[in-house]
RODO-587138 format. One record per residue (C-alpha): residue in three letters; x, y, z. Coordinates in steps of 0.5 Angstrom, whole numbers, plus 500, padded with zeros to 3 digits. Example, Ala and Ser with C-alpha at 12.3 -4.5 7.8 and 13.67 -1.06 7.14 Angstrom:
<recs>
Ala525491516 Ser527498514 
</recs>
This chain:
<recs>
Unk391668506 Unk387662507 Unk389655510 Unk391649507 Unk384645505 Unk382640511 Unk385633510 Unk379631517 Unk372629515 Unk370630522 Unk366635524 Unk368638531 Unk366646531 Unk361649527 Unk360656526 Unk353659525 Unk353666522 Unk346670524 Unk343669532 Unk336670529 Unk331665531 Unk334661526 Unk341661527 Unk340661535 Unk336654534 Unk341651530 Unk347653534 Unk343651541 Unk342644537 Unk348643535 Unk350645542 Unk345640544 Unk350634541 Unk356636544 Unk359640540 Unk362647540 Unk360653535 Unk361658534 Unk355664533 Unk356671530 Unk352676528 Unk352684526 Unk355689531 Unk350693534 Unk349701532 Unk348703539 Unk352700545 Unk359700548 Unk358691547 Unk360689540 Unk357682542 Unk351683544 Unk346681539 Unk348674540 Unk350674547 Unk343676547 Unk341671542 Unk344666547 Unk340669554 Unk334668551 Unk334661549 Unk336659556 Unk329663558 Unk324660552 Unk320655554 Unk320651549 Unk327651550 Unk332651545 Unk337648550 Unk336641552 Unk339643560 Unk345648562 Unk350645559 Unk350645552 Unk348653552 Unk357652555 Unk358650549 Unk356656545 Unk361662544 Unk359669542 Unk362674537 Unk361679532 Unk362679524 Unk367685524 Unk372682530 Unk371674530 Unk370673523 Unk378669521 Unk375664528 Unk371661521 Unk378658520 Unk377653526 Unk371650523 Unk369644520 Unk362647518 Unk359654517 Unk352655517 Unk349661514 Unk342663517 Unk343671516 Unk337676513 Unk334673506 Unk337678501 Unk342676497 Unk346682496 Unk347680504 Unk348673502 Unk353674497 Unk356679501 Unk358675506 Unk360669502 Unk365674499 Unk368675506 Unk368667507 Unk372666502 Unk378670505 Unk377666512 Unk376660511 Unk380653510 Unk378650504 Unk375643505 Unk370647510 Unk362645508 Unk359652507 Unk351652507 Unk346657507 Unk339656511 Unk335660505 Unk329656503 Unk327661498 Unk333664494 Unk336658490 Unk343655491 Unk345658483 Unk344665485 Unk347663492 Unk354662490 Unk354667482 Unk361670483 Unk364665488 Unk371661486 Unk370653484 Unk373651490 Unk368655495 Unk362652489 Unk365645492 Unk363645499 Unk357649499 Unk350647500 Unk343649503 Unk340646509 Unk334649510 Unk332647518 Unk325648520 Unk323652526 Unk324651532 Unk330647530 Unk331642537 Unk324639536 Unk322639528 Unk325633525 Unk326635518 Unk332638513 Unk332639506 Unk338639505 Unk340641497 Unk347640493 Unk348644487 Unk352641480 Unk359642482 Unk358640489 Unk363636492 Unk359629495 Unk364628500 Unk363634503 Unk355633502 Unk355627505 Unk360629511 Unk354634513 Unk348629512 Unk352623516 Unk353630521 Unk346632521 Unk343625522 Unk347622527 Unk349629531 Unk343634531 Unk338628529 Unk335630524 Unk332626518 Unk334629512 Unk331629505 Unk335631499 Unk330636495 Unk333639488 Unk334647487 Unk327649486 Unk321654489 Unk320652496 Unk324646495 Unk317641498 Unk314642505 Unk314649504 Unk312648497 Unk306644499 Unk305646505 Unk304653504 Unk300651498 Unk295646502 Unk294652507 Unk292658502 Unk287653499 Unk284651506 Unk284659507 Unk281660500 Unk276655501 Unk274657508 Unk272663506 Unk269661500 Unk264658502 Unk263662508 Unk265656514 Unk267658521 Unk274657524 Unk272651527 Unk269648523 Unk275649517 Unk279646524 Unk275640525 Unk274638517 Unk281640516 Unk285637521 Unk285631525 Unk281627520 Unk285628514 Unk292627520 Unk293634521 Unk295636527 Unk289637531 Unk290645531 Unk287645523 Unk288649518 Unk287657522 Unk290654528 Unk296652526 Unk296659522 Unk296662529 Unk301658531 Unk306660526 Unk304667525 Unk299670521 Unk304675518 Unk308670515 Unk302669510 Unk304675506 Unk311672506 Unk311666504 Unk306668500 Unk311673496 Unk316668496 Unk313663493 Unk309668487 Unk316671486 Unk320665484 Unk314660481 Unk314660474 Unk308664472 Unk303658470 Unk305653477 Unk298652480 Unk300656487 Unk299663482 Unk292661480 Unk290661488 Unk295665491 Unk290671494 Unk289676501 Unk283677504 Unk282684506 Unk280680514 Unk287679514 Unk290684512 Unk286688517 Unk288682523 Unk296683521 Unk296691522 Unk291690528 Unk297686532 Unk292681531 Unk298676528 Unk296669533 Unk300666540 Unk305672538 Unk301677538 Unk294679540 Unk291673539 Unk289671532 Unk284667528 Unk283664536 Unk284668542 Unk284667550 Unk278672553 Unk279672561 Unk272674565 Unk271677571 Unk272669575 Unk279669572 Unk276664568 Unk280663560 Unk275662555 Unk277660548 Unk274665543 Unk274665535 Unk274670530 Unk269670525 Unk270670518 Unk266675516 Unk269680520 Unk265681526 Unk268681533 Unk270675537 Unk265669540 Unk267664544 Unk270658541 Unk264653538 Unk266645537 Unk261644531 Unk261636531 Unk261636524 Unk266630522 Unk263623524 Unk263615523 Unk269613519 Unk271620517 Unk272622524 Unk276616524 Unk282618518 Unk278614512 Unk279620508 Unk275617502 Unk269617507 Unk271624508 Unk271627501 Unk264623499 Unk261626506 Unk255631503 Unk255638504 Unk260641507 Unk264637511 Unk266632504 Unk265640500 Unk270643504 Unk274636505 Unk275635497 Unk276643497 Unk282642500 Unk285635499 Unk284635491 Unk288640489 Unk293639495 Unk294632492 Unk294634485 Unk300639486 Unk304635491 Unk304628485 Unk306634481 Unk312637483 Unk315630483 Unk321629480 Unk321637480 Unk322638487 Unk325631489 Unk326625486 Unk321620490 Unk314620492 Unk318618499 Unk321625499 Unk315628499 Unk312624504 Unk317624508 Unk317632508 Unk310633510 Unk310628515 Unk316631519 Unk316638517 Unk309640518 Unk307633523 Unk301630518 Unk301623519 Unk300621513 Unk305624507 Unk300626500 Unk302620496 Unk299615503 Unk294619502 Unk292618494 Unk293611496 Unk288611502 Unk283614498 Unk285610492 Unk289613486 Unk284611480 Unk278613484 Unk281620485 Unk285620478 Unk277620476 Unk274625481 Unk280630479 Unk277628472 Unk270630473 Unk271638478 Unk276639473 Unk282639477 Unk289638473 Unk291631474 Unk299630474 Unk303625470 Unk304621476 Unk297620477 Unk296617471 Unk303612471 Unk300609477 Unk294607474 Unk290602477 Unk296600482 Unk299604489 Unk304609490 Unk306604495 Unk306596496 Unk309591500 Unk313585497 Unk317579500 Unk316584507 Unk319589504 Unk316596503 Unk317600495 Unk315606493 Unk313607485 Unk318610481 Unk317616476 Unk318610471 Unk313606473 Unk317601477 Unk317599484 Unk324599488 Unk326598495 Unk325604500 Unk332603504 Unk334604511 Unk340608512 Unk346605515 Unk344604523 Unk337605522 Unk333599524 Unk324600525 Unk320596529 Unk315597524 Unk319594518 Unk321588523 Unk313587524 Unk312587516 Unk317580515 Unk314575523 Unk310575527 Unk311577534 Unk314571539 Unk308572544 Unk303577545 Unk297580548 Unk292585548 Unk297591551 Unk304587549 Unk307584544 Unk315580545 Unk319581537 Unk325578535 Unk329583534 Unk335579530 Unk343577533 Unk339574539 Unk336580542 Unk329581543 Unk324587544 Unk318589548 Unk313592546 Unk307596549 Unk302596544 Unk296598548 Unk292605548 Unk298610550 Unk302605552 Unk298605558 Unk301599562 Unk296594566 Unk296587569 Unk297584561 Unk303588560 Unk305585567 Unk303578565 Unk307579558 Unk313580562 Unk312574566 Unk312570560 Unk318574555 Unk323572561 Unk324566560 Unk323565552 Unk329570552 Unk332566557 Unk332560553 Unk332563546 Unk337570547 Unk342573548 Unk339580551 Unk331584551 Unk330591549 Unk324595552 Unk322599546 Unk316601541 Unk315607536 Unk308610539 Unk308618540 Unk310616547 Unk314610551 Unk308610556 Unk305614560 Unk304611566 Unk299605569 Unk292605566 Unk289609571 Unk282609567 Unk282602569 Unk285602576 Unk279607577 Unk274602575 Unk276597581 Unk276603586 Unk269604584 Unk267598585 Unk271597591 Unk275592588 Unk281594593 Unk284586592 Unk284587585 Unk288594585 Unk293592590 Unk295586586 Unk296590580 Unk301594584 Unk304588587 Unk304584580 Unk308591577 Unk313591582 Unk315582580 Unk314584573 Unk319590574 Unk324586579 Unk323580575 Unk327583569 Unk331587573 Unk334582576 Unk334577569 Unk340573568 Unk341577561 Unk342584560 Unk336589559 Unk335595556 Unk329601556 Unk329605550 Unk324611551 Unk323616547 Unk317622549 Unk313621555 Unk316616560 Unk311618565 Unk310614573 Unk310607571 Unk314607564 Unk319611568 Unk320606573 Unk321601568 Unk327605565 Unk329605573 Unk329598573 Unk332596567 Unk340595566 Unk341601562 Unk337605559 Unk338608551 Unk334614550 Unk332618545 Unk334626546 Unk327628547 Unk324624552 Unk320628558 Unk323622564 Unk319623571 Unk315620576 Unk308623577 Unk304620581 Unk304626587 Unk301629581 Unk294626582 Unk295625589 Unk298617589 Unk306616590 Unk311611585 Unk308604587 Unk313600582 Unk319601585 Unk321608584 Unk322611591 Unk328605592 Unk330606585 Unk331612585 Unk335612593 Unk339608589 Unk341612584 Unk344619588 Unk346615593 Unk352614589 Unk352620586 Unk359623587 Unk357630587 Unk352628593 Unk355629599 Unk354623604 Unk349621608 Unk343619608 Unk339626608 Unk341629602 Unk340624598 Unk333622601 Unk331630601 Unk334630594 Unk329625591 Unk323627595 Unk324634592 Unk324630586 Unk318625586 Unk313630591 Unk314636585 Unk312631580 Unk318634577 Unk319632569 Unk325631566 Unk324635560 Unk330631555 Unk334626557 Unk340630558 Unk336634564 Unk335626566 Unk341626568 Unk341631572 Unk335629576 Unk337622577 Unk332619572 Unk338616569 Unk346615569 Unk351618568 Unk352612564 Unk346611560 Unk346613552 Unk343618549 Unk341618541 Unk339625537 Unk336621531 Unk329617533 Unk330612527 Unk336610530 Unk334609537 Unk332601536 Unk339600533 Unk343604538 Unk339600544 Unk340593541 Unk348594540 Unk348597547 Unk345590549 Unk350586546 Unk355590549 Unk353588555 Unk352579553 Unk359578555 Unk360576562 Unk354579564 Unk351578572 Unk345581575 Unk347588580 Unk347585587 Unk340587590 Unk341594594 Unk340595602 Unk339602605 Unk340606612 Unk334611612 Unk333616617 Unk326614619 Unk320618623 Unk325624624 Unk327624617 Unk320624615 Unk319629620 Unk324634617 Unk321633610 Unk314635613 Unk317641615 Unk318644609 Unk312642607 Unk308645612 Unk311651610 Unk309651603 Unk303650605 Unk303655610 Unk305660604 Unk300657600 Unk304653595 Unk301646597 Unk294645599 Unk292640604 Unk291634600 Unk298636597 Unk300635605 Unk297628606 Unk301626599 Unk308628601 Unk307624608 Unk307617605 Unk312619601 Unk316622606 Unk314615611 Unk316610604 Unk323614602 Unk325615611 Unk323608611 Unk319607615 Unk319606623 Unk326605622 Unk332608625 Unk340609621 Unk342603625 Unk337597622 Unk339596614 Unk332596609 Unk331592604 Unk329593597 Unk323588599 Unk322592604 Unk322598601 Unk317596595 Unk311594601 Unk312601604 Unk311604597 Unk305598596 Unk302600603 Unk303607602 Unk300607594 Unk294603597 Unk291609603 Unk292614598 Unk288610593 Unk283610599 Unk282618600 Unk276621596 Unk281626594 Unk286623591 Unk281619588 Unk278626585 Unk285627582 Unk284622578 Unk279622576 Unk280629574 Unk286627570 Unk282622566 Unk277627564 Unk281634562 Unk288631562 Unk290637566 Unk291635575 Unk287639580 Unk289641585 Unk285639591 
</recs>
């Protein structure tokens, strides 16, 4: 007997039917945003454990690196069960996610069992990307038609943006909304309404543009790497290219797709006129050759008899692997993202290039209103489901669309209504500061933000920056609060982000109410500009390194101790310096995603703007940390000398990177938003924390660390350099030639970092490290 229909709109437990890969992913994010759910699977044929698919489902995750979870605690949230024994527990649930095999009978038959179980008024969605939402729900009441959907997650569901999400005709908008507002705000996820067609858009496009670049490459005979580096970062797509991504994904999910989108695509879509397997391909899959999951694929790791990994690739026409070539085909303007500069390059590069992006481009305007009613959907789609930095429709307008309308024209590629309607004008344009897209009509409109969305980007197009320079800029942000953004290369910050600083101060003193320190690069900052302190080291130019570290730790206690509250807002990295400025900062407003810790150990340095004393202070008043001086002060070392990284900002709670008070945000584009308002909260009333004083146990707590480390070393865990490191690191957090007796004060704490930074600035090793870390990326362990 089913319950009467849910009068509460909120959604407090979701059920998540199938503990696949899908299914897993989606139950761990929801976990991620603090909510239960509920994850049911089949019973197993074999074993006395009914549970045992999700349970098992649920260990994995905690094992996978990525990582599902974003720390220990959400995996709490998630309760197991099977669909024979479990299913009536739907009833306590707002939300039900199917992520089962994609058969329909199966499908069909589960919602058959809902139906019985369920309490009206619960939203009911299917994961599917391949059946339509028509068929989904044939023999379905009107009541469960009226909160059904389809949320089509990308994979892996923590860390892709994207979800389509589809409502059908008699769909209840309420129950849509309540699952988009969820999905949004909750899970983070950016959601675009796509209609019930084949694929619905990313796959659609995607899975089109990969078979044309596969088609292509073959055709006209090119290596893997040089299909990659044509058909990669210069058209925006992810450095992998084309064959690189295959192997990420699998190359035995081609077929699939493949089969998917040939079944259900009327005959005369243009993906049936390329749709083909090559023999090599086949004989790959069967091989085990199926990518990173496999064997290896159109790439592989070749290990020789030094232990050294060499990157080896598969050629085309069949041969054995060979080592992995970087053909340096791509250059000038081209190489740079000028995609017009691309597609006219003679010979191959502009052959391959326009091989791809014409036909990729004609059927991505063609499937507009089909597939969603906007170009902004489509483009939105491509940027966040498959991380192209440009959706198709920015890039017919980067290359122009009449230029390409003309091109199409002449090599006889179709050419869509969409593209004649925009004419000798642009998808996009910029009017009043307003950013519009251009209609199926012909008109422009507004691109709107959803309530609580506010972009940096958006701010930028209507003022100009209060003050800037080359590696920072000051912005108003609007109701008396201003934002502080890192403009320069990484978000490196140097001596210009210092001296920005110093000049924001007193402008948002006078002319504000609070700072946000925030910006929309990939990363918040990776730390301190170590090419440029290397380029003083070199020179021996000891003074003018020094006083970098001495004017990051004014600039940094400066806005610490400000009379207005402010708030670091990070999202991805905030590594060494761009962690210690959140250290510093009143409150800190995270993204979810953000990778929090200090590194410096990691390249033979120790925190040198006020980490060490920051992070003392913070689990010293831990409740969970027991008292005295030691606990804390080995707590930290551990930390910083591991060069541990936080790798979500729930995690950096646990490290200490950030309070237990400190928000977080799920939604990137809301992160701006939530950090002004957490701003304003704090205005009323508002005084600077009191500076802090330790008791630290000296040269005998300096002593005990080092015991640990020599054990290490001893067991050849730490080499001799790691040794020297974590001896000024354990003389700046014991501090010093001190004793528990003597108080020490946070100025003396920042003169032990700086002198510490500056011996071990000094050493040739440490020196290597850098230098090292400039070239590979990667630390050496010296």
């Amino acid at each position: 007997m089913m319950a009467d229909r849910k009068d509460d709109t909120a959604i407090k437990k979701v059920c998540v039917i199938g503990a696949g890969t899908m299914g897993a992913g989606i139950a761990a994010q929801v976990a991620n945003a603090g909510v239960p759910v509920l994850l049911l699977d089949i019973v197993p044929k074999d074993g006395d454990n009914r549970n045992a698919i999700a349970e098992g489902a649920v260990a994995k995750m905690l094992k996978a690196d990525p990582a599902p979870f974003m720390g220990k605690r959400p995996a709490r949230l998630v309760e197991t069960g099977n669909i024979e024994d479990h299913l009536d527990k739907v009833a306590e649930c707002d939300w039900i996610v199917e992520a089962v095999i994609e058969r329909l009978d199966i499908k069909q038959g589960l919602y058959a069992k809902l139906e019985e179980v369920r309490t009206p008024g619960t939203a009911v969605s299917s994961n599917t990307s391949t059946i339509p939402l028509e068929k989904l729900t044939e023999g379905r009441s009107d009541a469960f038609k009226r909160d059904f959907l389809i949320t089509h997650f990308f994979n892996p569901p923590r860390y892709m943006r994207l979800i389509e999400i589809v409502a059908g005709a008699g769909s209840d908008g309420a129950t849509v909304d309540r699952v988009v507002d969820f999905v949004d705000r909750r899970m983070g996820k950016s959601v675009v309404m796509a209609e019930d067609s084949p694929g619905f858009i990313a796959n659609r496009i995607g899975t089109f543009w990969i078979q044309q670049a596969v088609n292509s490459a073959f055709d006209m005979g090119l290596t893997v790497e040089e299909a990659d580096e044509i058909g990669g970062r210069p058209m925006g797509v992810p450095k992998t290219g084309i064959f690189g991504l295959i192997d990420l994904i699998g190359i035995d999910l081609m077929p699939h797709l493949m089969e998917s989108l040939t079944s259900t695509l009327p005959p005369d879509d243009p993906y049936q006129a390329i749709a083909r397997s090559e023999k090599l391909i086949e004989q790959m899959i069967d091989e085990g050759y199926t990518g990173r999951k496999g064997k290896g694929g159109f790439y592989a790791m070749h290990k020789g008899e030094d232990g050294k990994r060499t990157k080896m690739a598969k050629p085309l026409d069949g041969g054995e692997y060979r080592t992995a070539a970087r053909p340096g085909l791509v250059r000038g303007p081209a190489a740079k993202g000028d995609l017009r500069a691309l597609i006219e390059t003679e010979g191959k590069v502009g052959e391959y290039a326009w091989a791809i992006l014409g036909p990729t481009l004609s059927y991505a305007a063609s499937i507009v209103p089909e597939a969603t009613a906007t170009i902004v959907g489509v483009d939105d789609a491509m940027k966040l489901g498959y991380n192209w930095k440009f959706g198709p429709f920015e890039m017919i307008d980067t290359i122009g669309p009449a230029h390409l309308r003309e091109r199409m024209k002449q090599d006889g590629i179709p050419v869509p209504p969409l593209l004649e309607t925009v004419g000798d004008k642009s998808f996009y344009r910029v009017e009043n500061g307003q950013r519009q897209y251009l209609t199926t009509d012909g008109e422009y409109r507004d691109i709107e933000r959803p309530e609580g969305v506010l972009l940096l980007e958006d701010i930028k197009r209507t003022r100009d920056p209060i003050v800037a320079n080359g590696s920072a800029a000051l912005w108003d942000v609007g109701d008396g609060v201003a934002c502080l953004e890192f403009t320069g290369k990484m978000n490196a910050l140097d001596e210009q982000v210092m001296k920005l600083i110093g000049k924001a101060i007193p402008v948002v003193r006078s002319d504000f109410k609070a700072l946000v320190v925030y910006n929309e690069g990939s990363n918040f900052s990776a730390g301190a500009n170590l090419g440029l302190a290397m380029f003083a080291v070199n020179i021996a130019a000891w003074s003018e390194v020094e006083k970098l570290v001495k004017a990051g730790q004014d600039a940094y206690k400066a806005l610490k101790y400000a009379p207005f509250p402010v708030v670091a807002a990070p999202a991805g990295l905030a590594l060494g310096g761009g962690c210690e400025i959140a250290l510093n900062a009143n409150a800190v407003q995270a993204h979810a995603e953000t990778y929090i810790g200090l590194v410096e150990c990691g390249v033979g340095l120790v925190p040198g703007w006020g980490g060490c004393g920051e992070m003392l202070d913070r689990w010293r008043s831990n409740p969970r940390q027991p008292g005295g001086p030691m606990p804390t002060v080995s707590k930290v070392f551990e930390t910083v000398s591991t060069a541990t990284v936080a790798k979500s900002a729930s995690e950096a709670k646990e490290l200490g990177f950030l309070r237990p008070t400190d928000g977080i945000t799920m939604n990137r584009d809301r992160l701006l938003h939530d950090a002004k308002e957490r701003a304003l909260s704090m205005v009323e009333g508002y005084e600077p924390p009191e500076k802090p004083e330790f008791r630290l146990p000296g040269e005998t707590g300096a002593a005990a660390l080092m015991l640990a480390v020599d054990s290490f070393r001893k067991q050849g865990k730490a080499t001799p350099h790691d040794e020297t490191v974590a001896k000024e690191l354990a003389g700046v957090l014991t501090g010093g030639d001190t004793d528990m007796t003597e108080t020490v004060t946070e100025a003396q704490m920042l003169k032990l970092e700086r002198e510490a930074f500056m011996r071990l600035v000094r050493n040739d090793k440490t020196q290597a490290r850098v230098e090292h870390m400039l070239e590979t990326g990667k630390p050496l362990r010296n």
